[in-house]
Biopython code that builds the backbone (N, CA, C, O; Angstrom):
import numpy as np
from Bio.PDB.StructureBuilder import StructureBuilder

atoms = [
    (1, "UNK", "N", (0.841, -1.164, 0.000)),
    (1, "UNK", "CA", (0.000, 0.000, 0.000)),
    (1, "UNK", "C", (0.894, 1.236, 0.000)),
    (1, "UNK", "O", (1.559, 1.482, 1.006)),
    (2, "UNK", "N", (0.941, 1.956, -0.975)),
    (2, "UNK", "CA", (1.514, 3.608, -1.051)),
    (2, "UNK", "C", (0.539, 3.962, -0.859)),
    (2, "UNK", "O", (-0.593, 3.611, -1.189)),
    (3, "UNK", "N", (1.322, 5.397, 0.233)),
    (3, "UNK", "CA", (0.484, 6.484, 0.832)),
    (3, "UNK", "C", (1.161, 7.673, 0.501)),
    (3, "UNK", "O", (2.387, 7.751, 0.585)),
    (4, "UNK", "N", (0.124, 9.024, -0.039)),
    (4, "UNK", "CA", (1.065, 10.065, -0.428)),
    (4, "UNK", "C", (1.565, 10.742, 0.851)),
    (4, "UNK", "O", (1.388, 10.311, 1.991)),
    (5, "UNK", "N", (2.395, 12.174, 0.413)),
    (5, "UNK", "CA", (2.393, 12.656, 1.492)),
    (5, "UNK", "C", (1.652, 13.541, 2.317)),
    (5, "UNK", "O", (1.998, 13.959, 3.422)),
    (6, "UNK", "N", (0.457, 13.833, 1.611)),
    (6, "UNK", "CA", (-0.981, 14.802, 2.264)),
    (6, "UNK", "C", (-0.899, 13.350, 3.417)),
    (6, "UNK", "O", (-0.401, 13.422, 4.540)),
    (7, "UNK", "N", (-1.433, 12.249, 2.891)),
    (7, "UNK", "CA", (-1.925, 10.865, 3.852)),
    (7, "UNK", "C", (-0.931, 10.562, 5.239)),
    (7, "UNK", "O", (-1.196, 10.592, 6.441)),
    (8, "UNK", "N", (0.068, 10.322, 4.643)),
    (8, "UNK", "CA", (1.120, 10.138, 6.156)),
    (8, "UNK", "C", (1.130, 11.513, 6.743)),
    (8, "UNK", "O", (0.977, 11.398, 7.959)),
    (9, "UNK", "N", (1.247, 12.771, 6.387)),
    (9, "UNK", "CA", (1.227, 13.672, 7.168)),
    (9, "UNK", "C", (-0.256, 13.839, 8.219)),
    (9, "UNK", "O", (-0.129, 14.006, 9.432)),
    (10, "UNK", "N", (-1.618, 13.766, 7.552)),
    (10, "UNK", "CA", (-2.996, 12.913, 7.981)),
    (10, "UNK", "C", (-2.630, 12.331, 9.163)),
    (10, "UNK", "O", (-2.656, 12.858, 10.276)),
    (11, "UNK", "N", (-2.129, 10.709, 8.742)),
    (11, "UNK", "CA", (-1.999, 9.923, 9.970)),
    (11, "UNK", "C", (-1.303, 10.171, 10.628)),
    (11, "UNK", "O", (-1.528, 9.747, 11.761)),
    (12, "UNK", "N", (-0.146, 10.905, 10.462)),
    (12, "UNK", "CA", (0.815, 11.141, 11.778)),
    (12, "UNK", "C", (0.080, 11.353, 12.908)),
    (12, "UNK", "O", (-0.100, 10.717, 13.947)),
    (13, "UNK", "N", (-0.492, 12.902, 12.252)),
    (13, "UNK", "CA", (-1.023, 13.886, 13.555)),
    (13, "UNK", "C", (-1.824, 12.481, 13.728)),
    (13, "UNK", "O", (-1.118, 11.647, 14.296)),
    (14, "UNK", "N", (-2.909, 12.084, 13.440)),
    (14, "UNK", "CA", (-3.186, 10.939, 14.151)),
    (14, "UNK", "C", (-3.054, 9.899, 14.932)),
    (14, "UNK", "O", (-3.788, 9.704, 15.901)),
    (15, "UNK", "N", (-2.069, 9.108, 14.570)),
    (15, "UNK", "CA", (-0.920, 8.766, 15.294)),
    (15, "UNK", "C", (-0.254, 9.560, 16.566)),
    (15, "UNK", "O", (0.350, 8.919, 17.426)),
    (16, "UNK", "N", (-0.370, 10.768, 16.635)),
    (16, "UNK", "CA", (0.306, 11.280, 17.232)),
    (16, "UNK", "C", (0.131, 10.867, 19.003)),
    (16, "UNK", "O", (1.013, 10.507, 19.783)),
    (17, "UNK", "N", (-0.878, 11.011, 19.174)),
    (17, "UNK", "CA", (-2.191, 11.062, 20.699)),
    (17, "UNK", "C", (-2.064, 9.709, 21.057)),
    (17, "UNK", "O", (-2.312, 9.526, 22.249)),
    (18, "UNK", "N", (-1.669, 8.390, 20.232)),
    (18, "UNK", "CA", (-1.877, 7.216, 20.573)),
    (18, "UNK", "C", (-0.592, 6.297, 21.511)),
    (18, "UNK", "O", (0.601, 6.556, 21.353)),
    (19, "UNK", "N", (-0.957, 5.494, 22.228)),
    (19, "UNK", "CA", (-0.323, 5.082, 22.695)),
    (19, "UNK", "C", (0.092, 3.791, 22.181)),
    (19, "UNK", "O", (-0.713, 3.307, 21.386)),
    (20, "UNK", "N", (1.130, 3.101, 22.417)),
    (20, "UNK", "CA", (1.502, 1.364, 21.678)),
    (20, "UNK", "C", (0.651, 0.542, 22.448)),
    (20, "UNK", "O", (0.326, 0.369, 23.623)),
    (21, "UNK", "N", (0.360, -0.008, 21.033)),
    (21, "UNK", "CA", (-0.928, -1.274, 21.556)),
    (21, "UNK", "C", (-0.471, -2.669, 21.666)),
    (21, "UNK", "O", (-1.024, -3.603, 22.247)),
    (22, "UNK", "N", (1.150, -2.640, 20.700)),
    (22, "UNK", "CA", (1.379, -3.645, 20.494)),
    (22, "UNK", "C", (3.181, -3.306, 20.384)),
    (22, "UNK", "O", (3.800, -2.602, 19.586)),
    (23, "UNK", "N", (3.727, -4.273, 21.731)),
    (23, "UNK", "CA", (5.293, -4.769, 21.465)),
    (23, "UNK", "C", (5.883, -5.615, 20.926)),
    (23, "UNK", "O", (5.792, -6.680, 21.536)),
    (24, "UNK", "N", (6.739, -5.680, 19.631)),
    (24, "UNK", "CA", (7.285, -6.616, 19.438)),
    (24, "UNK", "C", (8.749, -6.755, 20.017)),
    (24, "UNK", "O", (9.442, -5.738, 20.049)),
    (25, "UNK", "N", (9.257, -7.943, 20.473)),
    (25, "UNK", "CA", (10.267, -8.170, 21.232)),
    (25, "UNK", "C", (11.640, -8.559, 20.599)),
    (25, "UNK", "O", (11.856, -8.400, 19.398)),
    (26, "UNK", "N", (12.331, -8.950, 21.252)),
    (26, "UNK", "CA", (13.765, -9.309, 20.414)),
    (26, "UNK", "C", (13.561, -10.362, 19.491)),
    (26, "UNK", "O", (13.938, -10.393, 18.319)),
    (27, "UNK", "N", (12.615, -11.650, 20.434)),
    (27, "UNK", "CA", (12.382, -12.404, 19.777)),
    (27, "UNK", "C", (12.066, -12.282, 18.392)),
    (27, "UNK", "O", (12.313, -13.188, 17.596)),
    (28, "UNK", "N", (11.643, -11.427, 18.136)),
    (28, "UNK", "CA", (10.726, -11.576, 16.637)),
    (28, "UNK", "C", (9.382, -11.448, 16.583)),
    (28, "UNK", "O", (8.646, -11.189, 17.536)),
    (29, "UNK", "N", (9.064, -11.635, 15.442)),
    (29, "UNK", "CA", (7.190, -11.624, 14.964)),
    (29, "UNK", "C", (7.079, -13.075, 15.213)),
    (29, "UNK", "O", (7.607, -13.777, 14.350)),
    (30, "UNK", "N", (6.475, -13.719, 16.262)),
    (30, "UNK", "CA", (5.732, -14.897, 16.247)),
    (30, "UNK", "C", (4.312, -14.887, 15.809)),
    (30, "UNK", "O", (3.739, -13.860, 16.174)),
    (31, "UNK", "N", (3.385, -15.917, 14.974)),
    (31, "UNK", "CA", (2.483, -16.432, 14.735)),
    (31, "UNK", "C", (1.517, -15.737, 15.781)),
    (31, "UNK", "O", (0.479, -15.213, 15.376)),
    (32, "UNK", "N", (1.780, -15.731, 16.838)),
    (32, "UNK", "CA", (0.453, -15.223, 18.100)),
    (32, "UNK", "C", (0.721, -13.585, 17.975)),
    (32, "UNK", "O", (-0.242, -12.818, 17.956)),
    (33, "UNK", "N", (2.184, -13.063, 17.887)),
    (33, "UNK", "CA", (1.910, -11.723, 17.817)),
    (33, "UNK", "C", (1.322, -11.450, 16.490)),
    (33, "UNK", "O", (0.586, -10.463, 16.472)),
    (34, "UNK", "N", (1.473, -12.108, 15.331)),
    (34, "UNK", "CA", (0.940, -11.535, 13.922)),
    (34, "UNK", "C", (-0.459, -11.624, 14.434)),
    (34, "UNK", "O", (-0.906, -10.477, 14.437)),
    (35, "UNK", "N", (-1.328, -12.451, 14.858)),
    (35, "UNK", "CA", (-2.299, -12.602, 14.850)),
    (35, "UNK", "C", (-2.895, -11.445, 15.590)),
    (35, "UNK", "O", (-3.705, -10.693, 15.048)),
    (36, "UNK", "N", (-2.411, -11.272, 17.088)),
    (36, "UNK", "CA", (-2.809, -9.918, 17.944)),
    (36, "UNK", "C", (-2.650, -8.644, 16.440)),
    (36, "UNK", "O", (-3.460, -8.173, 15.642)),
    (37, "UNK", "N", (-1.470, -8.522, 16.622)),
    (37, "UNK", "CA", (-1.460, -7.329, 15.180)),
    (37, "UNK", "C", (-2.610, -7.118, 14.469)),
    (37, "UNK", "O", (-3.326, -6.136, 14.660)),
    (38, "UNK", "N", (-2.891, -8.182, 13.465)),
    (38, "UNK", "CA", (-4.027, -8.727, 12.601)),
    (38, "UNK", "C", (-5.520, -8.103, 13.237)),
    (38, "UNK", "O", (-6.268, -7.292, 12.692)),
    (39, "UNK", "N", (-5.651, -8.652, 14.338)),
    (39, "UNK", "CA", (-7.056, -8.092, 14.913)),
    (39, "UNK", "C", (-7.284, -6.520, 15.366)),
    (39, "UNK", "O", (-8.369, -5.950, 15.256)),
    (40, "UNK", "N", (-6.134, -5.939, 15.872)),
    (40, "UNK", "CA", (-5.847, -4.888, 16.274)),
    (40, "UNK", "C", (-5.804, -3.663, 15.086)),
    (40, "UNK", "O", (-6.522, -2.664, 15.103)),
    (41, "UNK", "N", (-4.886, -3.958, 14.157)),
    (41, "UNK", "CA", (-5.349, -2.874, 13.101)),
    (41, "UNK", "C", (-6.470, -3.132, 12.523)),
    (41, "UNK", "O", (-7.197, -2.166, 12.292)),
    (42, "UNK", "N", (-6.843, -4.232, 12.202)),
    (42, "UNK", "CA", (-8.443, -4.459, 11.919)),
    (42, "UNK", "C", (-9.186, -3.789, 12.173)),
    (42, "UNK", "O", (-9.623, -3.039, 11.301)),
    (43, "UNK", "N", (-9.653, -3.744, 13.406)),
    (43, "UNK", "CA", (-10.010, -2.841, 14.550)),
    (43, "UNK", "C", (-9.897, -1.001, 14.266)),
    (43, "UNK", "O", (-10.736, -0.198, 13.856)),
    (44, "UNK", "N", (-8.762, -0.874, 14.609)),
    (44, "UNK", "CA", (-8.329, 0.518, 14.807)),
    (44, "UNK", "C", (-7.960, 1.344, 13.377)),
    (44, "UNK", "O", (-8.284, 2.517, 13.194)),
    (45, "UNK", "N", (-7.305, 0.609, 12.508)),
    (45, "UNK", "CA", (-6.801, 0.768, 11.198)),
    (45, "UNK", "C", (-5.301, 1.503, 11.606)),
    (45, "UNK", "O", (-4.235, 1.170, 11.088)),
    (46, "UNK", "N", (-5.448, 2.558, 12.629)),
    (46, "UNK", "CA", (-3.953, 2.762, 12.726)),
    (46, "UNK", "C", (-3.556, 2.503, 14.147)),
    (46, "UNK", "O", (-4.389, 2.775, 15.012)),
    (47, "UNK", "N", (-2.170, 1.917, 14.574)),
    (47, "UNK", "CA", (-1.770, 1.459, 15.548)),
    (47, "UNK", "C", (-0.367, 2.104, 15.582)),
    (47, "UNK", "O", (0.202, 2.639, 14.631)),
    (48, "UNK", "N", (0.131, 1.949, 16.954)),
    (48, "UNK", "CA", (1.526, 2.435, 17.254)),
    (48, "UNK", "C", (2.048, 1.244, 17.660)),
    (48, "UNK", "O", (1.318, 0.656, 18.458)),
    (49, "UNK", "N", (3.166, 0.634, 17.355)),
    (49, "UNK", "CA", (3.616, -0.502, 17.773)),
    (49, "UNK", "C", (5.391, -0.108, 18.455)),
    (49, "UNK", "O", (6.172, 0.662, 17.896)),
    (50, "UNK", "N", (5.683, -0.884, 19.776)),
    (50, "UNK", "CA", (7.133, -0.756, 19.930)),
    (50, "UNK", "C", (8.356, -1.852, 19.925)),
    (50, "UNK", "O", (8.544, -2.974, 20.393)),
    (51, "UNK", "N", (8.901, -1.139, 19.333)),
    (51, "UNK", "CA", (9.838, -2.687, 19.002)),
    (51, "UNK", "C", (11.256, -2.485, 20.005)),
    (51, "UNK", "O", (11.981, -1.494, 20.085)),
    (52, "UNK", "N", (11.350, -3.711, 20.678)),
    (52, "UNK", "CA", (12.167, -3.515, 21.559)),
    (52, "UNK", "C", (13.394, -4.566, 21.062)),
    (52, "UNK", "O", (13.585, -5.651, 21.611)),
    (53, "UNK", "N", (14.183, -4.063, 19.941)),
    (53, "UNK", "CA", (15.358, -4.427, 19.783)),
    (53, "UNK", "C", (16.352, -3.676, 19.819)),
    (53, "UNK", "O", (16.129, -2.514, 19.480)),
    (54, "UNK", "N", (17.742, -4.023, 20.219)),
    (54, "UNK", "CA", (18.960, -3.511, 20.424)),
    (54, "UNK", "C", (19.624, -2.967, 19.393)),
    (54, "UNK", "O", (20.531, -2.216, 19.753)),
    (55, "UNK", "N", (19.504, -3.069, 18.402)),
    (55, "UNK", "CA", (20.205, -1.905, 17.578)),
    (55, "UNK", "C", (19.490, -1.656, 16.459)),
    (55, "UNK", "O", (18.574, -2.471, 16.347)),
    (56, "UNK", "N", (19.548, -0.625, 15.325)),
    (56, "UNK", "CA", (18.573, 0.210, 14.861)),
    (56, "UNK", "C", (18.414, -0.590, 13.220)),
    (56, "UNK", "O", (17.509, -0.299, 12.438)),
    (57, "UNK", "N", (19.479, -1.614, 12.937)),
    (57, "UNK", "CA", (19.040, -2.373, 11.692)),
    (57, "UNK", "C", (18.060, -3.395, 12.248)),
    (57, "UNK", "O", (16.856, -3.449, 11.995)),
    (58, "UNK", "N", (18.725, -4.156, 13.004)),
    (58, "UNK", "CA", (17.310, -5.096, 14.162)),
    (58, "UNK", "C", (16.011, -4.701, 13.652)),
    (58, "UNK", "O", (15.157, -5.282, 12.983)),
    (59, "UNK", "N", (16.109, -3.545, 14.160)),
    (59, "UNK", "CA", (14.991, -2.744, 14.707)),
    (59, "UNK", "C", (13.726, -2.243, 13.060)),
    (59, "UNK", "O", (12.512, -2.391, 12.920)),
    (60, "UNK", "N", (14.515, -1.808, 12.375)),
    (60, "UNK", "CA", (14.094, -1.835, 10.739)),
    (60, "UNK", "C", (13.974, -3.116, 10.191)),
    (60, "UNK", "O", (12.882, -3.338, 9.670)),
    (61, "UNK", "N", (14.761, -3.978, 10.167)),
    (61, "UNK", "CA", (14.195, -5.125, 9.772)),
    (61, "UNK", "C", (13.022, -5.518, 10.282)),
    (61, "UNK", "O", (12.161, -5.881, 9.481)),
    (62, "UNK", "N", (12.638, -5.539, 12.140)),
    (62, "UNK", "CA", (11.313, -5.771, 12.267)),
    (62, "UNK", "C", (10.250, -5.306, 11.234)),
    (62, "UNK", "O", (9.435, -5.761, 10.431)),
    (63, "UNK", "N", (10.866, -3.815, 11.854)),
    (63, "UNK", "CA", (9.288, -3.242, 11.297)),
    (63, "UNK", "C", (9.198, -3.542, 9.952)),
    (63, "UNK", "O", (8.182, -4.135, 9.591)),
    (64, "UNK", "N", (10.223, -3.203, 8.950)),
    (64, "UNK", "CA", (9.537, -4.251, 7.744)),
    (64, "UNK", "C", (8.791, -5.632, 7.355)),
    (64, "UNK", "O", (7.847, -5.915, 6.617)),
    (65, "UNK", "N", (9.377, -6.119, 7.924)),
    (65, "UNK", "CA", (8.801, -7.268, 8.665)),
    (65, "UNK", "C", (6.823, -7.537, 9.029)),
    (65, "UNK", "O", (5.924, -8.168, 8.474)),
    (66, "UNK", "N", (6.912, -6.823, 10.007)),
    (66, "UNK", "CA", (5.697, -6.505, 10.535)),
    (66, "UNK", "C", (4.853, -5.877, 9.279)),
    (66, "UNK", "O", (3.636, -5.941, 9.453)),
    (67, "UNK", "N", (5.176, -5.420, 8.330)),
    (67, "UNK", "CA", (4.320, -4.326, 7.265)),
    (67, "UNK", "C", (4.454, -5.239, 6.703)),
    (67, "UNK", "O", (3.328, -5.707, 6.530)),
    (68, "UNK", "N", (5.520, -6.139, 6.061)),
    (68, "UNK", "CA", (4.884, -6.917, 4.404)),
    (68, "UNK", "C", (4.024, -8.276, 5.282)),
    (68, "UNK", "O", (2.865, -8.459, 4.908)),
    (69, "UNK", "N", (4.455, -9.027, 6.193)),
    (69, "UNK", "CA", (3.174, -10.391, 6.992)),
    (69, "UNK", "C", (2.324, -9.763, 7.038)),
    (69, "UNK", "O", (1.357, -10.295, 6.493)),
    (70, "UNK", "N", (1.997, -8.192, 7.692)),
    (70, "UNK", "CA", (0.531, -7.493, 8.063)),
    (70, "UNK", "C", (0.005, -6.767, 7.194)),
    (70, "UNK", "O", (-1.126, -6.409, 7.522)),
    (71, "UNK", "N", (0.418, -6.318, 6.016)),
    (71, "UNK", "CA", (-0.271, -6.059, 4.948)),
    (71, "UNK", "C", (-0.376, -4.817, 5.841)),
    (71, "UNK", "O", (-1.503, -4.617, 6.293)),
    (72, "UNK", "N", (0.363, -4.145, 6.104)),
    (72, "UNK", "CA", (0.268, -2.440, 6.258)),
    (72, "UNK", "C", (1.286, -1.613, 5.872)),
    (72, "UNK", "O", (2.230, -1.996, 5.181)),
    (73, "UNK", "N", (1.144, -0.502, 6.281)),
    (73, "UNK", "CA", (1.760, 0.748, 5.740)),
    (73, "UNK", "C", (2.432, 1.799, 6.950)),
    (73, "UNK", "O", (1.922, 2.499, 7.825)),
    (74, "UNK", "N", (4.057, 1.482, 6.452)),
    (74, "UNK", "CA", (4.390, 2.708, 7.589)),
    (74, "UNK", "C", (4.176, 3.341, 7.388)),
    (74, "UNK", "O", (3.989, 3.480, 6.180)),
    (75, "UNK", "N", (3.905, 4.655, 8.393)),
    (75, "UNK", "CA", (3.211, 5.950, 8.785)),
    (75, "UNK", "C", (4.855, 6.771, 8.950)),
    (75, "UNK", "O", (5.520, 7.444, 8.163)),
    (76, "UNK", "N", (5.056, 6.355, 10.263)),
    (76, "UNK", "CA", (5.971, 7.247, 10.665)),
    (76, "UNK", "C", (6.895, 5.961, 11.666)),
    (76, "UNK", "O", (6.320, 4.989, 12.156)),
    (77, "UNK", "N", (8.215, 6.194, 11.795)),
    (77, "UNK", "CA", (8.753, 5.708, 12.805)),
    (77, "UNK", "C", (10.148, 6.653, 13.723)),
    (77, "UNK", "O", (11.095, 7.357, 13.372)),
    (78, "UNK", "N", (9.741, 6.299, 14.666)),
    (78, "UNK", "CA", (10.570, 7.152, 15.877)),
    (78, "UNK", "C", (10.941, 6.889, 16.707)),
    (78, "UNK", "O", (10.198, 6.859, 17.688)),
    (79, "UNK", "N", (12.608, 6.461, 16.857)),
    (79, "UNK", "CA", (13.449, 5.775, 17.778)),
    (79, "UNK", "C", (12.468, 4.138, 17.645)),
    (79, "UNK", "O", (12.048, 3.627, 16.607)),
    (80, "UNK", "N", (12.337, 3.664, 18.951)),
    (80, "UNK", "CA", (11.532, 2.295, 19.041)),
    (80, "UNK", "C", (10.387, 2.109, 18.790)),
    (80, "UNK", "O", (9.931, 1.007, 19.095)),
    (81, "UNK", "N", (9.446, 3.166, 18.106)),
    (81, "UNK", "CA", (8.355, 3.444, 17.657)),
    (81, "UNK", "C", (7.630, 3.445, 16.491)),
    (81, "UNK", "O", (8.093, 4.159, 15.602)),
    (82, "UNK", "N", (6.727, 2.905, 16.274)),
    (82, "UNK", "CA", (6.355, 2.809, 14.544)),
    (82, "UNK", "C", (4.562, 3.089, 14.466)),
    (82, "UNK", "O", (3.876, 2.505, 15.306)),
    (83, "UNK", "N", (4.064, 3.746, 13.713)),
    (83, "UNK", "CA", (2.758, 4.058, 13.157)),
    (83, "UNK", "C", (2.790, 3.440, 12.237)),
    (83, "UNK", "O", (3.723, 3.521, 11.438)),
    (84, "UNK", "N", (1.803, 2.666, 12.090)),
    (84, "UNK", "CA", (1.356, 1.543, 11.178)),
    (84, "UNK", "C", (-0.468, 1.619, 10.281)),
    (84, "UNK", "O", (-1.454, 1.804, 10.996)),
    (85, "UNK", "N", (-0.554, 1.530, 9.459)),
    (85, "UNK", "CA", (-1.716, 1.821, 8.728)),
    (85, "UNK", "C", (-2.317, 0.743, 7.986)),
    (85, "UNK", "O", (-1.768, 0.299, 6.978)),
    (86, "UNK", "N", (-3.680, 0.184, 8.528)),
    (86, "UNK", "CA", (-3.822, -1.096, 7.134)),
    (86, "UNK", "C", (-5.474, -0.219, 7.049)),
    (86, "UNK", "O", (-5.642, 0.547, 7.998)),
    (87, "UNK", "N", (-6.272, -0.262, 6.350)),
    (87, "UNK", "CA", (-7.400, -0.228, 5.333)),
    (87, "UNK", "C", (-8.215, -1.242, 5.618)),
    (87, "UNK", "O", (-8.242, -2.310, 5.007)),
    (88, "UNK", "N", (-9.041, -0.873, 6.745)),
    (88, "UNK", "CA", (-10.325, -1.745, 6.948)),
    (88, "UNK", "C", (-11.482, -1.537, 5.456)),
    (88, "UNK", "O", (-12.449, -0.791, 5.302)),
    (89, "UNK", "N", (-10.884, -2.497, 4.597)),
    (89, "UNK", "CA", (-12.060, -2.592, 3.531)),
    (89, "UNK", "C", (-13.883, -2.487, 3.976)),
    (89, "UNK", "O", (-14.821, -1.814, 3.548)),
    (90, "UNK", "N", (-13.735, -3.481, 4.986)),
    (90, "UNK", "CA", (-15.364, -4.369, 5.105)),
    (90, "UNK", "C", (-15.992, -3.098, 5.642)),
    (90, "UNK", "O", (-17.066, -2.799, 5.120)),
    (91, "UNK", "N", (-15.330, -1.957, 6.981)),
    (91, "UNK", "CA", (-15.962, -1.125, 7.821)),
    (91, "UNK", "C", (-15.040, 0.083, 7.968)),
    (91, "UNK", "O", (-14.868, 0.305, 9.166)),
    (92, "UNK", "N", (-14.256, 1.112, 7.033)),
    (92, "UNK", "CA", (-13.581, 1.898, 7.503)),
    (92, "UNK", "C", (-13.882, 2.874, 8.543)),
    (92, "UNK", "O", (-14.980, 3.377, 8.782)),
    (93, "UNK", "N", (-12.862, 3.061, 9.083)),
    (93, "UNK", "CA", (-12.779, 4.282, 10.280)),
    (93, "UNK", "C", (-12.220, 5.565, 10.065)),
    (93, "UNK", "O", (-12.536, 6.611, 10.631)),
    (94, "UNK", "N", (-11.542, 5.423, 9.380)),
    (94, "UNK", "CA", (-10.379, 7.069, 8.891)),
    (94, "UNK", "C", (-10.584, 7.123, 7.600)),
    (94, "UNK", "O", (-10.818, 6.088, 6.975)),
    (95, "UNK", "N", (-10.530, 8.333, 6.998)),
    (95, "UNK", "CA", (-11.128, 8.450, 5.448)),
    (95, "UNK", "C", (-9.554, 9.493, 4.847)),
    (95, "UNK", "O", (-9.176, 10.660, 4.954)),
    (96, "UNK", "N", (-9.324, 8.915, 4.559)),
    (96, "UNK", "CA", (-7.275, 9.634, 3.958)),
    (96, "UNK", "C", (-8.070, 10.811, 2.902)),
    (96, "UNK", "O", (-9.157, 10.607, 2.361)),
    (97, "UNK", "N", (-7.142, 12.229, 2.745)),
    (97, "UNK", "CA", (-7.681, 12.877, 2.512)),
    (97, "UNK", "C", (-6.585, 12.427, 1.075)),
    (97, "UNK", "O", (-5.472, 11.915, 1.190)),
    (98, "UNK", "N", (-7.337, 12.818, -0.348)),
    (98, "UNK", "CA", (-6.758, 12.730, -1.406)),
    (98, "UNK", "C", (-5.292, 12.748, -1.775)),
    (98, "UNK", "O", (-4.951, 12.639, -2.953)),
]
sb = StructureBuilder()
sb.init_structure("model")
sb.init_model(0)
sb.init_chain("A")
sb.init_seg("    ")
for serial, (resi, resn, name, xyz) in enumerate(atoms, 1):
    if name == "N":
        sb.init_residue(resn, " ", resi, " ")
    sb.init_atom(name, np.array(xyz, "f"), 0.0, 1.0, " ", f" {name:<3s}", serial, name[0])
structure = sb.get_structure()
């Protein structure tokens, strides 16, 4: 999913107010966290997630990671922090401005 930059600038400020709903750990993306993920942006459409790895390629590899299994879209990321975006088809909640 590409997002322009009217849209990520949109979700940021959105993003902004939220708190992490979801940690991923050193371990990795396990099967039970994809799934929490999965229901959660479902849900919300945008999420803040924190990734608690030790150094900052680690740390990018997650979050890529996390976006191509979850079929979302980075927003923004900051230090251990990431805004994440997927597109509730069935029931949207946020309407991206053109």
């Amino acid at each position: 999913m590409d997002l322009t930059g009217a849209q990520k600038r949109f979700l940021r400020a959105l993003g902004h107010k939220l708190k992490p709903v979801v940690t991923v750990g050193g371990g990795g993306i396990s099967e039970s966290l994809l799934t929490e993920f999965d229901v959660t942006i479902k849900h919300h459409e945008l999420v803040k997630v924190r990734f608690r790895a030790a150094d900052r390629e680690q740390r990018d590899a997650l979050i890529d990671d996390l976006c191509s299994r979850g079929s979302a879209a980075l927003v923004s990321r900051t230090g251990h922090t990431a805004v994440l975006y997927r597109r509730n088809h069935e029931a949207p909640k946020i309407h991206l401005p053109n």
